[in-house]
N, C-alpha and C positions, 0 to 999 in steps of 0.2 A: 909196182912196189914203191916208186917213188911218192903217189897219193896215197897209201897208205900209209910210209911215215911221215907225210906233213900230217893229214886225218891224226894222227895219234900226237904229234907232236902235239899240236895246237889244243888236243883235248887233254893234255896234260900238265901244258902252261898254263889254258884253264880250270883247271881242279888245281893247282897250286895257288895261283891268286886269290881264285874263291875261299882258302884254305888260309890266307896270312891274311887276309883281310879282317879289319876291325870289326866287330860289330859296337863297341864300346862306344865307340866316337859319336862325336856331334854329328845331330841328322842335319844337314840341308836340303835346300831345297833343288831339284832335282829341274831343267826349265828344256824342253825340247827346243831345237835352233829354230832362231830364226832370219836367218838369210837363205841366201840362195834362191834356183828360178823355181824350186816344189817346194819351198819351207809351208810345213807344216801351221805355224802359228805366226803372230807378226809380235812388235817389240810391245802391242799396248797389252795387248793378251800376258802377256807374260810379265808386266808390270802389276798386273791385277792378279795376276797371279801370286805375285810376290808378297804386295797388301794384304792376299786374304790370308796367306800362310802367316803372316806378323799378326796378325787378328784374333788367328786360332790358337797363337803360341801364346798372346798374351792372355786372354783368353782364359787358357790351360793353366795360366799359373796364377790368376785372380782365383781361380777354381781351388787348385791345391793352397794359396797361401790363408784362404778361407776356411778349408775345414782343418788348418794343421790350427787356427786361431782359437782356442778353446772362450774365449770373452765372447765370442759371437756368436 
């Protein structure tokens, strides 16, 4: 009885956060850790990671502030 109300609790508390959560907001960038003795990725990986996501964004808005330009 007892794992069945944590089980529900938990599935509750998450459908409610998923529920208040923004979608509106600023995306970030999202970076898997990197410490510990099994980290997945180290600090350069995820430096370049960071680069490319700046790359893409600007990128994105040389792209949009191009075709919003009707001169060009």
């Amino acid at each position: 009885m007892n794992k069945l109300f944590t089980t529900l609790t938990t599935i509750g508390a998450a459908m409610i956060l998923t529920a208040c959560a923004s979608t509106a907001g600023p995306k970030r960038l999202v970076l898997p850790l990197d410490h510990g003795p099994r980290a997945q990725t180290t600090p350069w990986e995820n430096k370049q990671r960071i680069l490319r996501a700046e790359q893409e964004a600007k990128a994105k808005e040389n792209a949009e502030k191009s075709s919003q330009d009707p001169n060009k």
